[in-house]
N, CA, C and O atoms as a GROMACS GRO file, in nm:
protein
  236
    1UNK      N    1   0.084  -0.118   0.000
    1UNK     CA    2   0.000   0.000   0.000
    1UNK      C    3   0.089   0.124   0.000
    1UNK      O    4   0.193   0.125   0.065
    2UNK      N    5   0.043   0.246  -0.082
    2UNK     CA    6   0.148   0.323  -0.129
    2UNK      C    7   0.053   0.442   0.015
    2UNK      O    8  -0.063   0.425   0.052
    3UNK      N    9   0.136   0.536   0.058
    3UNK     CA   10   0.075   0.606   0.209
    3UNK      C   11   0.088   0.717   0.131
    3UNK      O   12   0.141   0.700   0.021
    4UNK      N   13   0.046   0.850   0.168
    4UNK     CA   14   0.037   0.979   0.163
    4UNK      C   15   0.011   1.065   0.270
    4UNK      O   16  -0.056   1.043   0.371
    5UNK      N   17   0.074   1.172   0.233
    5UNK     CA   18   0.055   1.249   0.370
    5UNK      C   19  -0.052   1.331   0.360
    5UNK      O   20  -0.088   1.370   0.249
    6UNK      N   21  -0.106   1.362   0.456
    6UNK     CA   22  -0.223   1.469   0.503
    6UNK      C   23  -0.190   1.562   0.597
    6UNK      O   24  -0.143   1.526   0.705
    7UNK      N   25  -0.215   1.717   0.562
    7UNK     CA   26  -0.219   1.780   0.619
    7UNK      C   27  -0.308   1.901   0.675
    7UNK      O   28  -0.346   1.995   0.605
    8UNK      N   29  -0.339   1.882   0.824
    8UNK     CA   30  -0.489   1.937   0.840
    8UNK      C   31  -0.435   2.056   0.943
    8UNK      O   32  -0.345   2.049   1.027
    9UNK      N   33  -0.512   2.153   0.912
    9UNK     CA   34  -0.513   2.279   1.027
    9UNK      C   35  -0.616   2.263   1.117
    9UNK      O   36  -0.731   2.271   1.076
   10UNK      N   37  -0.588   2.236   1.266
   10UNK     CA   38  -0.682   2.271   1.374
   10UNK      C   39  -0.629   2.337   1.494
   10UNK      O   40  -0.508   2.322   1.474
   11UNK      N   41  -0.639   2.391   1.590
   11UNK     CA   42  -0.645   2.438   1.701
   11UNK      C   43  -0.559   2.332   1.791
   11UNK      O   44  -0.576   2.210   1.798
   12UNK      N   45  -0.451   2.421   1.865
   12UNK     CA   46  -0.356   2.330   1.954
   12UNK      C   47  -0.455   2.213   2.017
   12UNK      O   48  -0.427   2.094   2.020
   13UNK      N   49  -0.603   2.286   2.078
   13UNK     CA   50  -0.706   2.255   2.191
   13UNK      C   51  -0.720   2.105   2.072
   13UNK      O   52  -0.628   2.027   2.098
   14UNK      N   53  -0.753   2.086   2.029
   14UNK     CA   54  -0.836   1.986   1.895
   14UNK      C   55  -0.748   1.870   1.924
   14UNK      O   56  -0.757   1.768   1.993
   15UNK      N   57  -0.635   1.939   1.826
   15UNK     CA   58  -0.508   1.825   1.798
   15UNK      C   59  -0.500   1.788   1.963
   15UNK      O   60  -0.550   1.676   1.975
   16UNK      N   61  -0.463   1.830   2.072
   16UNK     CA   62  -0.455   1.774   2.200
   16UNK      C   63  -0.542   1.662   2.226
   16UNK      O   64  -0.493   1.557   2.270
   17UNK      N   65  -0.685   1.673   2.198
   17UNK     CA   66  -0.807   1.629   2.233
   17UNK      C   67  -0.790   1.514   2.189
   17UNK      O   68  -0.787   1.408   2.251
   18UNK      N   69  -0.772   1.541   2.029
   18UNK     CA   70  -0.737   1.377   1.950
   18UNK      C   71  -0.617   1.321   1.979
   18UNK      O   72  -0.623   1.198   1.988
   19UNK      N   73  -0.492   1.378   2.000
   19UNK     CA   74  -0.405   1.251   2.079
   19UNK      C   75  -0.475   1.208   2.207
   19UNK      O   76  -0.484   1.086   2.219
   20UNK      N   77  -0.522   1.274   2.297
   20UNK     CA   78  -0.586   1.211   2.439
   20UNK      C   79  -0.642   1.120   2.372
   20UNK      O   80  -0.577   1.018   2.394
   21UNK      N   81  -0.732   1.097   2.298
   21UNK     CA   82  -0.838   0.992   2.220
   21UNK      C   83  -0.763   0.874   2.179
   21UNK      O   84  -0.806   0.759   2.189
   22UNK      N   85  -0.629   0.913   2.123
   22UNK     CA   86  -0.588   0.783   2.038
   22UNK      C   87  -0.503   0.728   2.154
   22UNK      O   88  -0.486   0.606   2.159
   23UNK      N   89  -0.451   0.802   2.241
   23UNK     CA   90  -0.390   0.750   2.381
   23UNK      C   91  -0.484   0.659   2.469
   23UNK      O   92  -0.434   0.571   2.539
   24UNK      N   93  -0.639   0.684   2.464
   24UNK     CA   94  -0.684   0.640   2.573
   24UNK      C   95  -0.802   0.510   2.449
   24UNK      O   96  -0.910   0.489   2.502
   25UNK      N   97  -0.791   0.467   2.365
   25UNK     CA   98  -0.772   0.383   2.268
   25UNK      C   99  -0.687   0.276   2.216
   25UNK      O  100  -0.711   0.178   2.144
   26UNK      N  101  -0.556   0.330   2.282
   26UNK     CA  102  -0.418   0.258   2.232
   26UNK      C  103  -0.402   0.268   2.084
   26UNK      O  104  -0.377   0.171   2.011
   27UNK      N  105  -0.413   0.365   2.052
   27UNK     CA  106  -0.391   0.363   1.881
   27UNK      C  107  -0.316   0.513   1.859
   27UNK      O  108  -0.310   0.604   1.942
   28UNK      N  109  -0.265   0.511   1.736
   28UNK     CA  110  -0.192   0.629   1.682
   28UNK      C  111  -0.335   0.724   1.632
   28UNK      O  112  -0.457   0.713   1.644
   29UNK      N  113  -0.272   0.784   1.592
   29UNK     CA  114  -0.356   1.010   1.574
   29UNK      C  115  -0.382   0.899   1.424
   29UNK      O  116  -0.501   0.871   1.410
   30UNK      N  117  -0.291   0.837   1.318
   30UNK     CA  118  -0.330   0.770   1.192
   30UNK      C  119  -0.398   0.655   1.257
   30UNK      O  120  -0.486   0.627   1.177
   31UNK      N  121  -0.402   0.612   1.309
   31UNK     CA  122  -0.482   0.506   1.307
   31UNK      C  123  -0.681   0.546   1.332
   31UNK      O  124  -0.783   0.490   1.291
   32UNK      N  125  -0.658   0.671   1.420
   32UNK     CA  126  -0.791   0.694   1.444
   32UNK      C  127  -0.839   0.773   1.306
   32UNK      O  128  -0.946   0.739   1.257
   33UNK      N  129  -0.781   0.851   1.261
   33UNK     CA  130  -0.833   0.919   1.113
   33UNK      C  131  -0.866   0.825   1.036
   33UNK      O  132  -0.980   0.824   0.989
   34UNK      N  133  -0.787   0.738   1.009
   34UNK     CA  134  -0.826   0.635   0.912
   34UNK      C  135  -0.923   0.499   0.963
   34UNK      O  136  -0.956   0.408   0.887
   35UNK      N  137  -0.954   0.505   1.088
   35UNK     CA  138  -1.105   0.461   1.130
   35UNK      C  139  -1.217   0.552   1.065
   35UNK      O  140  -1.315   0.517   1.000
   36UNK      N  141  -1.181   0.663   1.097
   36UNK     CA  142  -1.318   0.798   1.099
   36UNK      C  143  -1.336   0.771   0.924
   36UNK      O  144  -1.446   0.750   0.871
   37UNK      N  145  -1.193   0.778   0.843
   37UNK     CA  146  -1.229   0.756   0.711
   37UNK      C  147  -1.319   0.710   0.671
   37UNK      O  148  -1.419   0.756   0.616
   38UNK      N  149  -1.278   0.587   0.705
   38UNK     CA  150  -1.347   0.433   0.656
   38UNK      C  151  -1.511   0.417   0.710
   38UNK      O  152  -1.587   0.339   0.653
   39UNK      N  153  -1.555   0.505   0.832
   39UNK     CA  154  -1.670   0.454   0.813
   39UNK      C  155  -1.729   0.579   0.761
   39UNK      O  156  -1.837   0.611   0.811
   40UNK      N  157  -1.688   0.640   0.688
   40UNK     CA  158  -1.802   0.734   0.584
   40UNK      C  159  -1.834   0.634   0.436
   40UNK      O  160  -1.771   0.546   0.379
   41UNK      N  161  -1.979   0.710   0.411
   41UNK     CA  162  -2.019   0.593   0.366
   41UNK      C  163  -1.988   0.603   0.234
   41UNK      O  164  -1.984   0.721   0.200
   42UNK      N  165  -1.959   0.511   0.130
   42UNK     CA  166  -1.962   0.498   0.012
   42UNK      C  167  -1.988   0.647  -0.052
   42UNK      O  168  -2.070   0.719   0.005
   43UNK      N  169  -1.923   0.694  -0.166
   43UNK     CA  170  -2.023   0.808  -0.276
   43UNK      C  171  -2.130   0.763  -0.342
   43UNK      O  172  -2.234   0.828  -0.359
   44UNK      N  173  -2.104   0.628  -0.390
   44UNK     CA  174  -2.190   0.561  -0.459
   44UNK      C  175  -2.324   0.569  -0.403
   44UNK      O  176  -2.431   0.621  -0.436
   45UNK      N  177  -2.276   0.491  -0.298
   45UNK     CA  178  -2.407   0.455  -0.202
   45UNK      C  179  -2.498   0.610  -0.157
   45UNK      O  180  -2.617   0.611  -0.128
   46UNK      N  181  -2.424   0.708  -0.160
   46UNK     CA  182  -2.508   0.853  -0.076
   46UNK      C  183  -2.553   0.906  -0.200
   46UNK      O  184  -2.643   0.989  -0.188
   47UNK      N  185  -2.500   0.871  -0.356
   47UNK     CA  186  -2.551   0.947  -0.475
   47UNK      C  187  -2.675   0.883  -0.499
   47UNK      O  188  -2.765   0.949  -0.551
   48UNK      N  189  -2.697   0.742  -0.463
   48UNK     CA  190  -2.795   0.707  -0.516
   48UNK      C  191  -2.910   0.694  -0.422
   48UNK      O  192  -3.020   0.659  -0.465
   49UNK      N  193  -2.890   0.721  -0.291
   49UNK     CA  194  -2.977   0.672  -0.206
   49UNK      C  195  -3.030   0.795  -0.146
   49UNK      O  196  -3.105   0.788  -0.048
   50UNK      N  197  -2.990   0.926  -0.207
   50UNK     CA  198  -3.042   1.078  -0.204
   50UNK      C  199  -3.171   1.086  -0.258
   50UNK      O  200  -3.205   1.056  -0.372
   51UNK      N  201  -3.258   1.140  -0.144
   51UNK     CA  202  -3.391   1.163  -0.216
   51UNK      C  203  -3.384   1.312  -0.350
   51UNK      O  204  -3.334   1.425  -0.350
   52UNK      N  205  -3.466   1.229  -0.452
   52UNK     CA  206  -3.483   1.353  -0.543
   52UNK      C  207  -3.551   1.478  -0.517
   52UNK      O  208  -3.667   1.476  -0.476
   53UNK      N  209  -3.487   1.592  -0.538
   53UNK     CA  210  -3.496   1.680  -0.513
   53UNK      C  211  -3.629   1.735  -0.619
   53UNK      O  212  -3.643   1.702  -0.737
   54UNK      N  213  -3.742   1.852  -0.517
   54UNK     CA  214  -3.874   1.824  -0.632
   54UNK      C  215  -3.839   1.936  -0.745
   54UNK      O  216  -3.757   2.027  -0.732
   55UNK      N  217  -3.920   1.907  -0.859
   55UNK     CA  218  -3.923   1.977  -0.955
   55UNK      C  219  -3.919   2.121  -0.946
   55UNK      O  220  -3.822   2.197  -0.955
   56UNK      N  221  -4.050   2.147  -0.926
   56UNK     CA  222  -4.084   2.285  -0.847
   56UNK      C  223  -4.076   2.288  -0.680
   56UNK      O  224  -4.170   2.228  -0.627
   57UNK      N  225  -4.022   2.321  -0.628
   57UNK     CA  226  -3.968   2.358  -0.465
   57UNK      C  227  -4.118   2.493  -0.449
   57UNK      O  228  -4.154   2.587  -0.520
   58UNK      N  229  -4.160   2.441  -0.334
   58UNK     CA  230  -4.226   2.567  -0.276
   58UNK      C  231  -4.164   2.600  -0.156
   58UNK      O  232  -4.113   2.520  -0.076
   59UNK      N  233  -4.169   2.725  -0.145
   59UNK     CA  234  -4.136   2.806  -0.023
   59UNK      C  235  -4.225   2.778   0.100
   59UNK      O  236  -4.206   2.839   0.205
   0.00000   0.00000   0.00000
């Protein structure tokens, strides 16, 4: 598996929060992102399972 890096801007407070999380988990800061990844759901699955939007919209 070929890896890539990610790089995210948050708040010292945040990033703290999520190592406490992956500390009190036993897992790495990557290991919990790439949980959170994985359970978003399919595109496939959310393009098709979107209700159609109506023709004419009333207010």
């Amino acid at each position: 598996m070929k890896t890539t890096r990610l790089n995210v801007r948050m708040s010292e407070r945040r990033l703290n929060k999520l190592r406490s999380y992956a500390v009190m988990k036993d897992k790495s800061v990557t290991q919990i992102v790439e949980d959170w990844v994985d359970r978003l759901p399919n595109l496939e699955s959310v393009k098709n399972s979107a209700d159609p939007l109506p023709i004419n919209p009333t207010d």
